[in-house]
Steps between C-alpha positions, in 0.01 A plus 500: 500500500406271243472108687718216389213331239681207368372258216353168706740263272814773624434450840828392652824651668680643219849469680479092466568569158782723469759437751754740361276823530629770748182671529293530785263241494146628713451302830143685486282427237103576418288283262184626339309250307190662259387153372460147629792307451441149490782230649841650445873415614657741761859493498749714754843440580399654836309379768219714510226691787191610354128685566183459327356851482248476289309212329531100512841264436553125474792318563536116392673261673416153315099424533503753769421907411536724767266797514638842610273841503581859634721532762656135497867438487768268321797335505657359186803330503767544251372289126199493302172541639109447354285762562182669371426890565144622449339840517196594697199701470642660167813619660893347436628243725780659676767397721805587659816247536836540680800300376836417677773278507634285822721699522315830543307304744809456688585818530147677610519187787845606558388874575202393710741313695780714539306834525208433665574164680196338362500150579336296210320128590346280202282200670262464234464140347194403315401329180393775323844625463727234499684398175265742314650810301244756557274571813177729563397689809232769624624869519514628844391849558841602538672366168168601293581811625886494435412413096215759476782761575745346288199532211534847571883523476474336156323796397651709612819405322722458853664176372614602180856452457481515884630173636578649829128534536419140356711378774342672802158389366619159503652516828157603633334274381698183553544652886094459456506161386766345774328674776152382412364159697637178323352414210578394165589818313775539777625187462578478125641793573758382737547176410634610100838668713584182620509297229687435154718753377254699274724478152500140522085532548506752191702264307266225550209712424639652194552150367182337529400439166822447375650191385772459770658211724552499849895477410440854273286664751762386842785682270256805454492538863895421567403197722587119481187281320451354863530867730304651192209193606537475859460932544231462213297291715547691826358767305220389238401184778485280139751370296603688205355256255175506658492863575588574161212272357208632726601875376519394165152275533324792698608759197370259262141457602494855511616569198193201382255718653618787464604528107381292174860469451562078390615261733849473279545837529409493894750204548756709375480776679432351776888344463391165339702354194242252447112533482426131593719489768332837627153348436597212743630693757212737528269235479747302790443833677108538505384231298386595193633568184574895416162530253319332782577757734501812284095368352402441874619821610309692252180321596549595869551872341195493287283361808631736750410769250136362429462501906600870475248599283135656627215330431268724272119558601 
């Protein structure tokens, strides 16, 4: 079988962009990268499981960039994500990522349950995954394990226009997850079937750049302007105005150091309508002024890369 090699600036779950297809959409999917990729947007309309097999990934989260090497795991919440997939030793990054719905989730729980009376606890509370869309966690020998031989299926063709099979990997491996000792992985997990309906979540996610009020978006989700906020909360732990505005402010400074694209053209895609209210927002946010930013992130780039560089005899 030939693996799933998608384009870096394609990466994202095709069915949040055509809800009337009927076709079967892969819950299975493997990524093989040739090149380094720089910082690119992930979007999926599904949460999403995944495995490092081979080479080195970065996921940002603000300032922060979480490191992740072969044989760690990921959560990623339903939206748009930051990440950066690099080869190693002259060989493709590769990975291999499981999406699902709540509602799939529901129903592997539900046969757990029912079928083999397993009894599911989530205890886990801890900073590193609270409020945060994505979390990172060591392989166990078990799960590293459970990928390896999914690697093997994906060769092998066995989940080609097999969803039946999809669904019994993804059974196993969720019954891997919940039975593992609390931790973080488990408890994103968990905790995204117990909160907001997930349309209302894909709603809000597919509308992040757009210009929309809170009255537009509430009638988007068939809920009152006040339910729409008070279940928005409950869910996001922000207001929608503020939520909104860190997503859009955190897409922005990547785009600055990311692209030589202006900051006009930045602002506006970034769901702006006016540039000098954007610049003083973002420089509100982290005090500076866009240029500011963008020319001190460069330097940090070219100094990191000097550091990198062997001395010569």
């Amino acid at each position: 079988m030939q693996d799933y090699v998608l384009p870096i600036n394609y990466l994202r779950d095709t069915a949040m962009f055509d809800s009337n297809q009927t076709t079967h959409q892969p819950s299975i999917a493997k990524y093989v990268q040739p090149e380094p990729t720089g910082i690119r947007p992930y979007d999926i309309s599904r949460c999403a499981i995944g495995c490092i097999l081979r080479g080195r990934k970065y996921i940002y989260d603000g300032d922060r960039r979480i490191e992740l090497n072969r044989g760690d795991l990921f959560f990623m919440n339903i939206g748009c994500h930051y990440v950066e997939d690099i080869p190693q030793d002259g060989k493709p990054f590769e990975q291999i990522v499981f999406f699902y719905t709540c509602e799939e989730l529901r129903q592997v729980l539900s046969i757990l349950d029912n079928d083999f009376h397993l009894r599911v606890s989530n205890n886990h509370i801890c900073s590193n995954c609270y409020r945060r869309d994505f979390v990172s966690y060591t392989g166990w020998p078990a799960i590293k394990n459970f990928f390896s031989g999914v690697n093997q299926y994906i060769h092998e063709d066995v989940f080609v226009n097999e969803p039946a099979a999809e669904k019994l990997k993804a059974t196993e491996l969720i019954y891997l997850i919940v039975t593992n000792d609390e931790c973080c992985l488990k408890n994103k997990v968990l905790n995204e079937i117990a909160l907001a309906p997930e349309n209302m979540e894909q709603i809000v996610q597919q509308h992040i750049f757009d210009n929309i009020d809170l009255k537009e978006l509430s009638a988007l989700c068939n809920k009152s302007v006040t339910s729409f906020k008070r279940e928005f909360y409950a869910h996001f732990h922000d207001t929608p105005h503020r939520w909104f505005l860190k997503r859009r402010m955190a897409h922005a400074r990547l785009m600055l150091t990311s692209t030589t694209k202006t900051v006009a053209t930045i602002s506006s895609e970034c769901g702006f309508t006016n540039t000098s209210h954007f610049i003083k927002l973002f420089r509100n946010e982290y005090g500076v002024t866009p240029v500011a930013y963008r020319t001190a992130a460069r330097v940090r780039t070219v100094s990191r890369e000097e550091m990198a560089v062997p001395e010569k005899l």
